[in-house]
N, CA, C and O atoms as CSV, one atom per row, in Angstrom:
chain,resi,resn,atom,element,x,y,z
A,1,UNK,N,N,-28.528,-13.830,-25.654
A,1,UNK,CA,C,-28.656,-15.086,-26.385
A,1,UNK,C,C,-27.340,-15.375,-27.078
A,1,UNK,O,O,-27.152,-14.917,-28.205
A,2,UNK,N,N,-26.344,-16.168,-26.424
A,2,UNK,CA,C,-24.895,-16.412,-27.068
A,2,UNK,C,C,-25.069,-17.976,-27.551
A,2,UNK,O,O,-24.181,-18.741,-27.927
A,3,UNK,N,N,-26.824,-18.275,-27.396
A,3,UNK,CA,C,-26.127,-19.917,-27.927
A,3,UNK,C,C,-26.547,-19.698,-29.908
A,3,UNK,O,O,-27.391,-19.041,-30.517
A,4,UNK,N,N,-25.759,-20.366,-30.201
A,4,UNK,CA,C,-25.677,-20.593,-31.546
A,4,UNK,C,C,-26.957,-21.674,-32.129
A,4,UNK,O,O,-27.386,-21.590,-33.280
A,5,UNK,N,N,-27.402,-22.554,-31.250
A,5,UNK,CA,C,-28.342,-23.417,-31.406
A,5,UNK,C,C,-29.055,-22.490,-32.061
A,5,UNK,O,O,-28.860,-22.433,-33.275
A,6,UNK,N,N,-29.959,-21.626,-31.509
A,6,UNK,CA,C,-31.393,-20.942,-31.955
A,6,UNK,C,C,-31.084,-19.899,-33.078
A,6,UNK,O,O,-32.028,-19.205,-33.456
A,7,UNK,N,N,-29.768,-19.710,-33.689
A,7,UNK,CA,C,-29.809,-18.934,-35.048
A,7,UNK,C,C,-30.931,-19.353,-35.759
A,7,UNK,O,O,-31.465,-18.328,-36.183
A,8,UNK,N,N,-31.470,-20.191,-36.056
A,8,UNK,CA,C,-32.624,-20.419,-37.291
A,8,UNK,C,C,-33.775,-20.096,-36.525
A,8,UNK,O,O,-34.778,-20.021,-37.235
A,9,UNK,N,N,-34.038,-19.815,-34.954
A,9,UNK,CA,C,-35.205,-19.102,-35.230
A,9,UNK,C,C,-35.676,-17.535,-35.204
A,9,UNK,O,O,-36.806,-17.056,-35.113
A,10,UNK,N,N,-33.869,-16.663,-35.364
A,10,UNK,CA,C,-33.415,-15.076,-36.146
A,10,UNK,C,C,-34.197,-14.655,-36.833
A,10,UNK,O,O,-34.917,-13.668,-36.675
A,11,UNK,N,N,-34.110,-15.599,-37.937
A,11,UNK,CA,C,-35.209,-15.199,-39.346
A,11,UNK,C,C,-36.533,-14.761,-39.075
A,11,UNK,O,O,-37.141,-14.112,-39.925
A,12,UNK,N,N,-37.151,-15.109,-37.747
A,12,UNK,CA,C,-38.462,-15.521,-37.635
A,12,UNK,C,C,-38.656,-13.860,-36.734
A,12,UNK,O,O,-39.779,-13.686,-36.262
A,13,UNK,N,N,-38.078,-13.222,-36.609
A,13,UNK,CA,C,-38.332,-11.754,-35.952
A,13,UNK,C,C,-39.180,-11.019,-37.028
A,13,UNK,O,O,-38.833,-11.241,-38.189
A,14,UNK,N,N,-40.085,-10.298,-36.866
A,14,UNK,CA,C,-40.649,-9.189,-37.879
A,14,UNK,C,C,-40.207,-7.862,-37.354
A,14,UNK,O,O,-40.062,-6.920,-38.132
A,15,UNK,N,N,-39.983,-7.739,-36.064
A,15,UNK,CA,C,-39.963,-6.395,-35.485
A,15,UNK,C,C,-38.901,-5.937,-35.924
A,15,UNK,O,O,-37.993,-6.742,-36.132
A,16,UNK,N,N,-38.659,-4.350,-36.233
A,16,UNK,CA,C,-37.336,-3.783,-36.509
A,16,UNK,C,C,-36.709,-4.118,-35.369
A,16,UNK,O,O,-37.446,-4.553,-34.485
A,17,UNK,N,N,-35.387,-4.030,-35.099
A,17,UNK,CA,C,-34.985,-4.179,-34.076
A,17,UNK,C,C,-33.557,-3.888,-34.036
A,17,UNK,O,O,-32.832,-4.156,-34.994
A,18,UNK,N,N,-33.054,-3.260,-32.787
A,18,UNK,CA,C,-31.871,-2.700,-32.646
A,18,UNK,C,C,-31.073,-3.696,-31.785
A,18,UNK,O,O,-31.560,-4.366,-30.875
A,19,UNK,N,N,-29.527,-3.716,-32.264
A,19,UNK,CA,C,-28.492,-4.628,-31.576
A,19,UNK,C,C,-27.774,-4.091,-31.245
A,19,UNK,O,O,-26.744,-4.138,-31.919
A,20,UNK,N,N,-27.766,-3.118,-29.881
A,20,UNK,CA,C,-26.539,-2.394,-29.283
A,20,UNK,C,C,-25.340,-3.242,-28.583
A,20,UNK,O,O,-25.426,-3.847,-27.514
A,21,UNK,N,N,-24.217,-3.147,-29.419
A,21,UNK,CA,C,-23.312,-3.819,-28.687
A,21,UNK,C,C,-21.846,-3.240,-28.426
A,21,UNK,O,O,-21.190,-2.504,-29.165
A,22,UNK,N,N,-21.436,-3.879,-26.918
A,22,UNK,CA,C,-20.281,-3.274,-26.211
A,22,UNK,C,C,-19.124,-4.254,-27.028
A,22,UNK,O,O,-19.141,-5.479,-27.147
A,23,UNK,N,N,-17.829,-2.992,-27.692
A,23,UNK,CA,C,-17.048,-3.338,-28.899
A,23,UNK,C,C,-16.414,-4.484,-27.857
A,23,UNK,O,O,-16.312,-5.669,-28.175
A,24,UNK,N,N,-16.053,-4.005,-26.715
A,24,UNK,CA,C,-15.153,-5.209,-25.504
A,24,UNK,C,C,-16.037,-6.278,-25.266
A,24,UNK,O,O,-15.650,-7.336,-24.770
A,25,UNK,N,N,-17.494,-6.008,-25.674
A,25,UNK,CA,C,-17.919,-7.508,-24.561
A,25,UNK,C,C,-16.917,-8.556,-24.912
A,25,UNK,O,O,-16.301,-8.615,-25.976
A,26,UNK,N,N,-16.803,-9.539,-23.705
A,26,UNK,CA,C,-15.808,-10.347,-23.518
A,26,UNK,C,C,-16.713,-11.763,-23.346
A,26,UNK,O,O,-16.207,-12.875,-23.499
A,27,UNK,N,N,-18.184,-11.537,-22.991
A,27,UNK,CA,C,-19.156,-12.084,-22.833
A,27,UNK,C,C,-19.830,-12.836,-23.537
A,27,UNK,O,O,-19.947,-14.045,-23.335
A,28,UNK,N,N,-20.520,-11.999,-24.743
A,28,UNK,CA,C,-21.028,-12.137,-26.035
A,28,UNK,C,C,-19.984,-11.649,-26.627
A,28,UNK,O,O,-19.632,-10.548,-26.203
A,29,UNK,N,N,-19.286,-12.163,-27.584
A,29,UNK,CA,C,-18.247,-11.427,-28.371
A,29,UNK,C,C,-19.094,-10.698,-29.562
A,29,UNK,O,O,-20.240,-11.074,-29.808
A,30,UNK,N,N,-18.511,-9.699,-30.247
A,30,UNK,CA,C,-19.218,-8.762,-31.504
A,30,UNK,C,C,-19.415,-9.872,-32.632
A,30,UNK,O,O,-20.432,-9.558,-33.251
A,31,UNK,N,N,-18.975,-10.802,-33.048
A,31,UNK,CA,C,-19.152,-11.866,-34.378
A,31,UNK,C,C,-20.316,-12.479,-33.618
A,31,UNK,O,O,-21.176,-12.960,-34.356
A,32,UNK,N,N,-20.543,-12.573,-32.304
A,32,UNK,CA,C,-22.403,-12.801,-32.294
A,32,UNK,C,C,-22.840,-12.333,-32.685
A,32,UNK,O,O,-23.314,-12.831,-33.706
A,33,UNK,N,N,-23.226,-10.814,-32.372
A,33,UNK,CA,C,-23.706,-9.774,-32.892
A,33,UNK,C,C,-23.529,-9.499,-34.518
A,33,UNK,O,O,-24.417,-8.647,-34.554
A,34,UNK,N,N,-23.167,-9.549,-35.600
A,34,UNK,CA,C,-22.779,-9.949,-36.491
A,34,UNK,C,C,-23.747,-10.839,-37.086
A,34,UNK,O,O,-24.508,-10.412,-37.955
A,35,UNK,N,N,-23.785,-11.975,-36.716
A,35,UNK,CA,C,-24.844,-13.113,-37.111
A,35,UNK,C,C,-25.506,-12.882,-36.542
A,35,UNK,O,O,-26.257,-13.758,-36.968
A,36,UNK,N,N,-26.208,-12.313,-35.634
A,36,UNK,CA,C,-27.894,-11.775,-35.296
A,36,UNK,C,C,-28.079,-10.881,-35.963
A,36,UNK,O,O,-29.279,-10.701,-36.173
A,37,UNK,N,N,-27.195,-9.940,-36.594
A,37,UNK,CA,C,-27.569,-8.709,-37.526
A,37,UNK,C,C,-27.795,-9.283,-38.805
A,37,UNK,O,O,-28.641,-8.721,-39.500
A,38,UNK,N,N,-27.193,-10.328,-39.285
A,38,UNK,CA,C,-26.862,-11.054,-40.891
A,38,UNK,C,C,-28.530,-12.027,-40.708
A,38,UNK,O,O,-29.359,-12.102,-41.615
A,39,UNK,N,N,-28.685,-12.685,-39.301
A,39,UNK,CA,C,-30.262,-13.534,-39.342
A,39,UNK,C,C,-31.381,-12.401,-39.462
A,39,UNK,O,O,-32.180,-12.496,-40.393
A,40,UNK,N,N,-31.482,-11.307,-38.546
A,40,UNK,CA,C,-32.688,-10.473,-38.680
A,40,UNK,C,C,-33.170,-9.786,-38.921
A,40,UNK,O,O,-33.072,-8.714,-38.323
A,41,UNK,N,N,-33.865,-9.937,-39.788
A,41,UNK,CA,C,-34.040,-9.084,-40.894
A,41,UNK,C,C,-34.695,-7.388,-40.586
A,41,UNK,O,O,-35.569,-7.008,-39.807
A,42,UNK,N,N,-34.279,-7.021,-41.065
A,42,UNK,CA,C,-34.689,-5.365,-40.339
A,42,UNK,C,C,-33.859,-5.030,-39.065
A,42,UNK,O,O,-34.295,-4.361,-38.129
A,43,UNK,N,N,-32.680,-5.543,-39.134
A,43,UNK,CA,C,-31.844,-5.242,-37.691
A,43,UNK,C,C,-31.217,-4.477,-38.077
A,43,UNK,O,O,-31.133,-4.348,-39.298
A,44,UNK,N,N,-30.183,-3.259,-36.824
A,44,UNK,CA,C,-29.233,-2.818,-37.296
A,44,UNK,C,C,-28.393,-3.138,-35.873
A,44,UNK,O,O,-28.812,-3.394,-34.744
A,45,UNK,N,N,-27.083,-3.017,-36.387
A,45,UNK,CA,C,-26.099,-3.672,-35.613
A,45,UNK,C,C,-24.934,-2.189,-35.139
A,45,UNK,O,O,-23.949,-1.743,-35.728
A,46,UNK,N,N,-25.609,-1.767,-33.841
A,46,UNK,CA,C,-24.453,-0.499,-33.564
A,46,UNK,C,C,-23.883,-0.918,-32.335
A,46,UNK,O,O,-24.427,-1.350,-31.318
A,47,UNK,N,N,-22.144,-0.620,-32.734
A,47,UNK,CA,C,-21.238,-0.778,-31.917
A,47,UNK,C,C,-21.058,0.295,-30.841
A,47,UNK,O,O,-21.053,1.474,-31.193
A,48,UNK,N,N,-20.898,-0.065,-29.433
A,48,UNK,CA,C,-20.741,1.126,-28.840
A,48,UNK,C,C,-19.002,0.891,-28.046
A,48,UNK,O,O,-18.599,0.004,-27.294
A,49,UNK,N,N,-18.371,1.986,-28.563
A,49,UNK,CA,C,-17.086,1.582,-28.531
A,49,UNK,C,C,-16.236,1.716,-27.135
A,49,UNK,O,O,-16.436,2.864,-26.737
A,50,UNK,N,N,-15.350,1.007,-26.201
A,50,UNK,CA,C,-15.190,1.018,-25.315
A,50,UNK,C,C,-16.213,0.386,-24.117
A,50,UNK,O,O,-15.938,0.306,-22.920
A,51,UNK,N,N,-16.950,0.137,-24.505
A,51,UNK,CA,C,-17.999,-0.532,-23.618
A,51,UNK,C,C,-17.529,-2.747,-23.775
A,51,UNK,O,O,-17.024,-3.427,-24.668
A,52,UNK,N,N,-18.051,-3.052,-22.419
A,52,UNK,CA,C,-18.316,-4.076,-22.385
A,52,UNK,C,C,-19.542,-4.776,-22.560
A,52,UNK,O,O,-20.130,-4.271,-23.515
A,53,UNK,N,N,-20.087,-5.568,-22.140
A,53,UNK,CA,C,-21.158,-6.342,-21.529
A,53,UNK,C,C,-22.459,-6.103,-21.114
A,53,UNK,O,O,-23.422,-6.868,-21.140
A,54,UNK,N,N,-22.355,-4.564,-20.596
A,54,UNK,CA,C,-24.137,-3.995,-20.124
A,54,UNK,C,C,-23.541,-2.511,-20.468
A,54,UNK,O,O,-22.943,-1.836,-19.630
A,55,UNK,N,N,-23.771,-2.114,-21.747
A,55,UNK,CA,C,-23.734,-0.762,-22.748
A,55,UNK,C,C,-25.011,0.071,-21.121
A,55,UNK,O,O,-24.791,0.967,-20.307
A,56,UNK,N,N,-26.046,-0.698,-21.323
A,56,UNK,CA,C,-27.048,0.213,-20.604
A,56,UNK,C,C,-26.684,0.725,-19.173
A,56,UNK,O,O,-27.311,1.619,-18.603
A,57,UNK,N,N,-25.569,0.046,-18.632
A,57,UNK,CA,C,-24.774,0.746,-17.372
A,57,UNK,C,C,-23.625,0.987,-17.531
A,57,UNK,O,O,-23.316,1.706,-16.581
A,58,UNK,N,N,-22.524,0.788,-18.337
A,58,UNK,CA,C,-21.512,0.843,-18.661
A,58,UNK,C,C,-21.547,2.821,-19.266
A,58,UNK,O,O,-21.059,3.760,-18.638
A,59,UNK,N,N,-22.296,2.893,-20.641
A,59,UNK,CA,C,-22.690,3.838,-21.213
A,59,UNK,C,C,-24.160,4.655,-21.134
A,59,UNK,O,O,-24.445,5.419,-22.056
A,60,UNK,N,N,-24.792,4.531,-20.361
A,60,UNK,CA,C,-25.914,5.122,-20.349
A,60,UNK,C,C,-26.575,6.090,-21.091
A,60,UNK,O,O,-27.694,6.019,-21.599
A,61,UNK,N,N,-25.661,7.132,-21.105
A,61,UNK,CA,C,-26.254,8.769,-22.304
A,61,UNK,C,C,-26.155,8.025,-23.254
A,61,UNK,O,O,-27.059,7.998,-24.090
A,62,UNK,N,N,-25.039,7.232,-23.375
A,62,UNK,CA,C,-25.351,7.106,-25.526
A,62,UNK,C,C,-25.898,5.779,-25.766
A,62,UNK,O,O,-26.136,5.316,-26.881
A,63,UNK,N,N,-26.145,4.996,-24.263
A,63,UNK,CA,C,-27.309,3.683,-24.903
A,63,UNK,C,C,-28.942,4.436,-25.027
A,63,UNK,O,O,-29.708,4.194,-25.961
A,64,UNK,N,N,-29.206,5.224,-24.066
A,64,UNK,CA,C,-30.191,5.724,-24.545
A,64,UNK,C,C,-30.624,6.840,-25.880
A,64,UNK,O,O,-31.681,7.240,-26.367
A,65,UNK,N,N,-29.130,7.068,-26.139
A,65,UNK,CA,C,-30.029,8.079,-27.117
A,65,UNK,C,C,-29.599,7.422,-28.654
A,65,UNK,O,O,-29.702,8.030,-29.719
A,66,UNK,N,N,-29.151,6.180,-28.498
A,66,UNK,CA,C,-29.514,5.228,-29.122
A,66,UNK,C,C,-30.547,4.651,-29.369
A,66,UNK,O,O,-30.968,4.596,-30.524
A,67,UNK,N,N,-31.097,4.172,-28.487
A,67,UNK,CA,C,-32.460,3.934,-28.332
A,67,UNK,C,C,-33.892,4.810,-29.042
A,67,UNK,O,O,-34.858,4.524,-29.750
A,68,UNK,N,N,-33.160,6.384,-28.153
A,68,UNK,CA,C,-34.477,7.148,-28.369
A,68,UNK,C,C,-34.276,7.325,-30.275
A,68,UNK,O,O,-35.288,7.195,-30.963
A,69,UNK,N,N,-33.328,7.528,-30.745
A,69,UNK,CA,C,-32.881,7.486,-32.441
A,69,UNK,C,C,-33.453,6.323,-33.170
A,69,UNK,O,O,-33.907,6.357,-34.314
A,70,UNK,N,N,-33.382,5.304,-32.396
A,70,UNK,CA,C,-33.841,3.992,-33.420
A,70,UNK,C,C,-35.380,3.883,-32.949
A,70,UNK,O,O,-35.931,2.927,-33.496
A,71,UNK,N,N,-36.357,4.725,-31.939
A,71,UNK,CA,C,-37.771,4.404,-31.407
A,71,UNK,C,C,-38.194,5.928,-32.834
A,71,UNK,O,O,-39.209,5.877,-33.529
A,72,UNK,N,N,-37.613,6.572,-32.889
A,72,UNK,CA,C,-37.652,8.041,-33.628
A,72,UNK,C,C,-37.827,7.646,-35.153
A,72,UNK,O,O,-38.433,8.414,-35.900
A,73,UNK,N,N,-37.465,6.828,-35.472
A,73,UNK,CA,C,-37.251,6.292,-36.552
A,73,UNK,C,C,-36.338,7.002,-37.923
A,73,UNK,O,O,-36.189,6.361,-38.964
C-alpha cells in the first residue's frame, strides 16, 4: 500500500501488527513505512537492512524469525 490517499484509514487497524521493511526498497521507500508505523497504532516498524522490496525472498531466515518473535509476543 504506497498510496498516500488511504493514510486515514491506518488509524482504523486494531490488530498488533508488524511492518517489516527492506532498508533499499526502492519501491515503497522506508518514510512510507514510517507513516504506517506513526498511523497504526500498536505497530512496530523493523528495518531489515540490505534488503529490498520482498524481505520474504530477499531475506528469508530473518523475515521469518521476525515473524515467529512478533507471533511469540
Amino acid at each position: 500500500m504506497h498510496s498516500l490517499t488511504l493514510r486515514h484509514l491506518l488509524p482504523g487497524i486494531a490488530t498488533p501488527t508488524l511492518l517489516a521493511w527492506g532498508g533499499e526498497d526502492a519501491i515503497t521507500p522506508i518514510d512510507s513505512g514510517e507513516i504506517y508505523q506513526r498511523a497504526i497504532p500498536r505497530s512496530r516498524l523493523v528495518v531489515i537492512e540490505n534488503c529490498g522490496h520482498m524481505p520474504e525472498m530477499e531475506k528469508p531466515t530473518e523475515f521469518a524469525g521476525l515473524i515467529e518473535n512478533f507471533l511469540a509476543g
